[in-house]
KOLGU-4560 file (N, C-alpha, C; in nm, 3 decimals, padded with zeros to 5 digits):
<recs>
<n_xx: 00.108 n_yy: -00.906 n_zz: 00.830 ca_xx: 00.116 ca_yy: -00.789 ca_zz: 00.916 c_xx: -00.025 c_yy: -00.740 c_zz: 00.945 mol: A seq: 1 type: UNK>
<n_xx: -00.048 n_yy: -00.713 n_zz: 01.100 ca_xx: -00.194 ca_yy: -00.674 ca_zz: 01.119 c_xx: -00.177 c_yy: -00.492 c_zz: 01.133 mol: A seq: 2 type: UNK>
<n_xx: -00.204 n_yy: -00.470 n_zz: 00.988 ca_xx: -00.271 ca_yy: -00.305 ca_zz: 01.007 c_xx: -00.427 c_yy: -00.336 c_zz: 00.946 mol: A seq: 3 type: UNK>
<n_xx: -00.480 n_yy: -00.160 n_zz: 00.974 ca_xx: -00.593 ca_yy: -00.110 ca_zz: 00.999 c_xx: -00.603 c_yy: -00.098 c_zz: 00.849 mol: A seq: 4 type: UNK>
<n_xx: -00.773 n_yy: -00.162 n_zz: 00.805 ca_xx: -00.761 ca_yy: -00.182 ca_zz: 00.632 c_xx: -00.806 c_yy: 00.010 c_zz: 00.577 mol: A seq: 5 type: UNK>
<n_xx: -00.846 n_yy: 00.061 n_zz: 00.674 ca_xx: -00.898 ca_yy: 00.166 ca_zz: 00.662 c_xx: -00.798 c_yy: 00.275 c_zz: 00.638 mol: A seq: 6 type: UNK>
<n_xx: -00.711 n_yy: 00.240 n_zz: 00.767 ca_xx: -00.588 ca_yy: 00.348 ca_zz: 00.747 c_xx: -00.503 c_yy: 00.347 c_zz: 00.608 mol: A seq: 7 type: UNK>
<n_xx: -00.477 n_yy: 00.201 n_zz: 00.579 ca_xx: -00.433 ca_yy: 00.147 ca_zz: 00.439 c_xx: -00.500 c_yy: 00.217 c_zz: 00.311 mol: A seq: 8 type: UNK>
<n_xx: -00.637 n_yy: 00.196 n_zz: 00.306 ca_xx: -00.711 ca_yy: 00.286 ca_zz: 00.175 c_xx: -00.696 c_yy: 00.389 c_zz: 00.217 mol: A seq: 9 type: UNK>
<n_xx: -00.693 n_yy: 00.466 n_zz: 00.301 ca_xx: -00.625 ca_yy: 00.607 ca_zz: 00.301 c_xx: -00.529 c_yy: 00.654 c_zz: 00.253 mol: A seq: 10 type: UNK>
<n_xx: -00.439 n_yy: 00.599 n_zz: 00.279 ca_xx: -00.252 ca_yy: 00.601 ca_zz: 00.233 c_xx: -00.290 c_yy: 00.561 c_zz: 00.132 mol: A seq: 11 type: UNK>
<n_xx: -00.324 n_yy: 00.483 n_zz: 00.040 ca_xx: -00.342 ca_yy: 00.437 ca_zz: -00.078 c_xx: -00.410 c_yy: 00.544 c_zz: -00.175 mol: A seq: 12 type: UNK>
<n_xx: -00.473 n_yy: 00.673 n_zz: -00.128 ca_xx: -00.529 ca_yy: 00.733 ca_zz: -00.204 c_xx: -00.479 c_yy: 00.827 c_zz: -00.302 mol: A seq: 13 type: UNK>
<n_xx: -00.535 n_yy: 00.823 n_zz: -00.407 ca_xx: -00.481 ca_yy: 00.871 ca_zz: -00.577 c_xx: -00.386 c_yy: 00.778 c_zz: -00.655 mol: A seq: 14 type: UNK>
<n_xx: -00.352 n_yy: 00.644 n_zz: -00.559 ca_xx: -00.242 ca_yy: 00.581 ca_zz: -00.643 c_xx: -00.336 c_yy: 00.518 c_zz: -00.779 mol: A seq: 15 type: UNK>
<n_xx: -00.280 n_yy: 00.558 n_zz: -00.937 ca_xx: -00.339 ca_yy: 00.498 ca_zz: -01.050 c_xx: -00.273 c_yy: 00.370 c_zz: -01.060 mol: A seq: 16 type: UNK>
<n_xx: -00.403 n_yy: 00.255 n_zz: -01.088 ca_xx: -00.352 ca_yy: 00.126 ca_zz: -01.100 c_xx: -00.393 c_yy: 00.110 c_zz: -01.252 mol: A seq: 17 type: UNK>
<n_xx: -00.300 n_yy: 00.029 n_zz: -01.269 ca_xx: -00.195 ca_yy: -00.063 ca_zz: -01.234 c_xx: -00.077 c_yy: -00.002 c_zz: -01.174 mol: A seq: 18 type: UNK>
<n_xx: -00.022 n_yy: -00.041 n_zz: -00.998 ca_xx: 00.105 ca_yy: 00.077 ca_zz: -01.010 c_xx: 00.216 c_yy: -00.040 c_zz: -00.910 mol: A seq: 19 type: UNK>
<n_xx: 00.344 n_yy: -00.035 n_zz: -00.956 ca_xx: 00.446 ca_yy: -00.068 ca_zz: -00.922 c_xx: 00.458 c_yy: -00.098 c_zz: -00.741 mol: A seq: 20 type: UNK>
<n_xx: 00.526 n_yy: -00.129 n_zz: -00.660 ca_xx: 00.530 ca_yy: -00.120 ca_zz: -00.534 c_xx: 00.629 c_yy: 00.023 c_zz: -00.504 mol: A seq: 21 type: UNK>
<n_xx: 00.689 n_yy: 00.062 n_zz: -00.536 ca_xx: 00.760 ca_yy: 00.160 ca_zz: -00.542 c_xx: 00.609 c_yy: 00.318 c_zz: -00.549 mol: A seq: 22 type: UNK>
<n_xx: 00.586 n_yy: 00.308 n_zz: -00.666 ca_xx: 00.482 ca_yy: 00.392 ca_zz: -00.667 c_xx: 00.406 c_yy: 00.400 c_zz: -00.574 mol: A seq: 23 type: UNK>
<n_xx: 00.329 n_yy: 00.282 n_zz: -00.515 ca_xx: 00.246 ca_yy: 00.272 ca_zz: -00.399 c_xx: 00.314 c_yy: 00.329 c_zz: -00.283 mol: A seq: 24 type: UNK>
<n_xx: 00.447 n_yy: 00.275 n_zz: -00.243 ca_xx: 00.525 ca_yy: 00.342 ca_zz: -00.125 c_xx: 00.514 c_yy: 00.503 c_zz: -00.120 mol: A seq: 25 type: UNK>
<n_xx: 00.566 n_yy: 00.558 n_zz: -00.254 ca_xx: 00.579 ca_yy: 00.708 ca_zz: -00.275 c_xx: 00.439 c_yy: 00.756 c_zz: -00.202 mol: A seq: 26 type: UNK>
<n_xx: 00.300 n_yy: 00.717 n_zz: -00.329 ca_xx: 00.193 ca_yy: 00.787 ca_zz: -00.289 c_xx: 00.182 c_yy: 00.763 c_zz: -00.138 mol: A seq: 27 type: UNK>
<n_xx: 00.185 n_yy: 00.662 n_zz: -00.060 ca_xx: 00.178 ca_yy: 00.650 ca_zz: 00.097 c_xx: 00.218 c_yy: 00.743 c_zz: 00.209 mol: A seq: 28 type: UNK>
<n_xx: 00.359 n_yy: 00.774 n_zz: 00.129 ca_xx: 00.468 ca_yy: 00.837 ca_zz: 00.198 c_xx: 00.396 c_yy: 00.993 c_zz: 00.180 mol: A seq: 29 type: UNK>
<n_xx: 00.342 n_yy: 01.024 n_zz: 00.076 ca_xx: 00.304 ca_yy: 01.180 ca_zz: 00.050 c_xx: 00.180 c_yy: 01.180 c_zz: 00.126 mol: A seq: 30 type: UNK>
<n_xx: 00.055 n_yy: 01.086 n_zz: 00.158 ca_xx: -00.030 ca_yy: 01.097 ca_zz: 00.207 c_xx: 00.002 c_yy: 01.083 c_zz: 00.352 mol: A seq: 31 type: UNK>
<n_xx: 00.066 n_yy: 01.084 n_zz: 00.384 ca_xx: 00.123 ca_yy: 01.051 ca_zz: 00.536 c_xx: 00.092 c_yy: 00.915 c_zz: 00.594 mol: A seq: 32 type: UNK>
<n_xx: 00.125 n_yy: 00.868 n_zz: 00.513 ca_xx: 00.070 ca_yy: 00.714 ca_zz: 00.588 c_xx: 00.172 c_yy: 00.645 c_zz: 00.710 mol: A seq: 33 type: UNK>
<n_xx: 00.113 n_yy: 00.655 n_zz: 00.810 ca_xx: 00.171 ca_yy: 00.596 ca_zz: 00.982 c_xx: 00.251 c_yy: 00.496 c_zz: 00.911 mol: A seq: 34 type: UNK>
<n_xx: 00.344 n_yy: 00.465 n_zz: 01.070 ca_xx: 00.450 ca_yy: 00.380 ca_zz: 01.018 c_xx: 00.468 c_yy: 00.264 c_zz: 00.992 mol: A seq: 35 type: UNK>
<n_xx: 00.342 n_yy: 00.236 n_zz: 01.062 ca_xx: 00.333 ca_yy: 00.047 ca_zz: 01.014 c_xx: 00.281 c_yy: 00.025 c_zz: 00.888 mol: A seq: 36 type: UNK>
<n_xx: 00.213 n_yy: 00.127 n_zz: 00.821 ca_xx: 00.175 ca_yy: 00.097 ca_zz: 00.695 c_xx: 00.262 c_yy: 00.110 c_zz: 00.648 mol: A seq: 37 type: UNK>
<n_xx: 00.393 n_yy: 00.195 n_zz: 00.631 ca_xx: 00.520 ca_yy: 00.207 ca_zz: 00.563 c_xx: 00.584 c_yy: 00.110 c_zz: 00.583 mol: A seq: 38 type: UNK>
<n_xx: 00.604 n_yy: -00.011 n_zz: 00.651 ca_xx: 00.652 ca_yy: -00.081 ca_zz: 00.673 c_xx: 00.579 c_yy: -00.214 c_zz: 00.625 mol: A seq: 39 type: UNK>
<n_xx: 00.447 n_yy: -00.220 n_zz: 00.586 ca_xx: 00.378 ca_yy: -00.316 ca_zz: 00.571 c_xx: 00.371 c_yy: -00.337 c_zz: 00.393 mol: A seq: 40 type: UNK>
<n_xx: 00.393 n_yy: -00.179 n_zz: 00.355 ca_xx: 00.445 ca_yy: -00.180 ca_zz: 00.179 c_xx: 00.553 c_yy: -00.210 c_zz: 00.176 mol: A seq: 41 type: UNK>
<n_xx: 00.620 n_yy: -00.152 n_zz: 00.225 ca_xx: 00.773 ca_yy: -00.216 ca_zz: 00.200 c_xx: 00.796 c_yy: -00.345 c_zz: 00.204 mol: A seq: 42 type: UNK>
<n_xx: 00.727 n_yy: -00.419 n_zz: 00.290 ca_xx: 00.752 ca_yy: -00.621 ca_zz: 00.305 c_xx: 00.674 c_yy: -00.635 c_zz: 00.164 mol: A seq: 43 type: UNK>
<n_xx: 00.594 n_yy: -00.570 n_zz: 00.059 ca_xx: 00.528 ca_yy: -00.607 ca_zz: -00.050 c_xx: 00.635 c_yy: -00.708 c_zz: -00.141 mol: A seq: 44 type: UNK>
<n_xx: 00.562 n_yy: -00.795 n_zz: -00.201 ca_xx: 00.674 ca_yy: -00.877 ca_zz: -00.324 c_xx: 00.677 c_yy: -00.716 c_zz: -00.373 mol: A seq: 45 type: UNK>
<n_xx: 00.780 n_yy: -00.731 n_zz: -00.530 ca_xx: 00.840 ca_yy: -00.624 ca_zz: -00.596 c_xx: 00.721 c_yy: -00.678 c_zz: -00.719 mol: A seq: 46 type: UNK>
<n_xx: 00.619 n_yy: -00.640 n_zz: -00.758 ca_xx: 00.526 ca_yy: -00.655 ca_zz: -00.897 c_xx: 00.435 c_yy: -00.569 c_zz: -00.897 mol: A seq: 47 type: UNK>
<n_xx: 00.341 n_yy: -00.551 n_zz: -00.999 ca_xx: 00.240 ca_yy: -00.465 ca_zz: -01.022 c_xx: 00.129 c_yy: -00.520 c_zz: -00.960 mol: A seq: 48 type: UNK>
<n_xx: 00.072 n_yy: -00.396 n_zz: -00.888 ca_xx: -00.085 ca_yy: -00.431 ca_zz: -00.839 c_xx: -00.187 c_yy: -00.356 c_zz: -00.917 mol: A seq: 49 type: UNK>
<n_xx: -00.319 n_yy: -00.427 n_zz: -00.923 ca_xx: -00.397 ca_yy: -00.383 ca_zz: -01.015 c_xx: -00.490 c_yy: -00.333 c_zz: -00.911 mol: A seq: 50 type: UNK>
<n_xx: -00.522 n_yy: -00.303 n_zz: -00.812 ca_xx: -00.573 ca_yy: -00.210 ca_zz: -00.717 c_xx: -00.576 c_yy: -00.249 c_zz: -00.566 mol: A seq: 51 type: UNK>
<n_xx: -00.613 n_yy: -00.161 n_zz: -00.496 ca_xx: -00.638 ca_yy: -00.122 ca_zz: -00.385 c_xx: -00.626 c_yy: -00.284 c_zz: -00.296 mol: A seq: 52 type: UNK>
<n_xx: -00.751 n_yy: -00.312 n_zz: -00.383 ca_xx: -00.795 ca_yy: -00.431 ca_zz: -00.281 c_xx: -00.653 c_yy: -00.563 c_zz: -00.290 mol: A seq: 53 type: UNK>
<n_xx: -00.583 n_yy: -00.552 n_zz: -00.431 ca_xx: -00.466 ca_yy: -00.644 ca_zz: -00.432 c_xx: -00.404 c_yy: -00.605 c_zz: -00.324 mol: A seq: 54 type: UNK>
<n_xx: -00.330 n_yy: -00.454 n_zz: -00.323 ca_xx: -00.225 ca_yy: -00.446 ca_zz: -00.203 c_xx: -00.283 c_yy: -00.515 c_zz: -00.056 mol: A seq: 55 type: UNK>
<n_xx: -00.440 n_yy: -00.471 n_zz: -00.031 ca_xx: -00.476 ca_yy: -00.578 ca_zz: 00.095 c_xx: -00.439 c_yy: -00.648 c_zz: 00.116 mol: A seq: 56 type: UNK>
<n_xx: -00.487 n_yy: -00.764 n_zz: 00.020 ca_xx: -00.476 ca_yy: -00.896 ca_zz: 00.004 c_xx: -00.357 c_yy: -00.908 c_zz: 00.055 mol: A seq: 57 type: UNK>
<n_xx: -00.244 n_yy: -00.874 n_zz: -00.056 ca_xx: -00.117 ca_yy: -00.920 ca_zz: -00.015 c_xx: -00.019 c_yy: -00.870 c_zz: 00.102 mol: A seq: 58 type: UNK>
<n_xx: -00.121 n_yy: -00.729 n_zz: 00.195 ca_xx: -00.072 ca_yy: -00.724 ca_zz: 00.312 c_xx: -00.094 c_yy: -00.793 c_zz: 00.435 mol: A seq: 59 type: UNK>
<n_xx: -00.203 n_yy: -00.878 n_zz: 00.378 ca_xx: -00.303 ca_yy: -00.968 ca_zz: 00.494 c_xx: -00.248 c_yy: -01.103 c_zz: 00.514 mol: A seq: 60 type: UNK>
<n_xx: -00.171 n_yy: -01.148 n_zz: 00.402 ca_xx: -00.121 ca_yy: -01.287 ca_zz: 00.411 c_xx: 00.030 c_yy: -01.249 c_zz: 00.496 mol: A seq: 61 type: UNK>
</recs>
């Protein structure tokens, strides 16, 4: 999925890692994160990410 890596560490902000995909969605959802990023966590596998730059990664493939 092509989102904006910027908008992503935004929405991503305060989540403590190591954190669940669920957790990541929540914090997103409270930071207001636009809708393609809500949609781009949600396609996440279901495992723990150990930060920021993992969720990238695995939104980029």
């Amino acid at each position: 999925m092509n989102v904006n890596p910027i908008e992503m560490q935004k929405s991503l902000g305060g989540v403590n890692y190591p954190a669940s995909k669920r957790e990541i969605i929540e914090k997103a959802e409270k930071n207001g994160a636009k809708q393609e990023i809500k949609e781009a966590l949600k396609a996440l596998p279901e495992k723990e990410y150990e930060s920021p730059a993992a969720v990238n990664r695995e939104v980029g493939k």
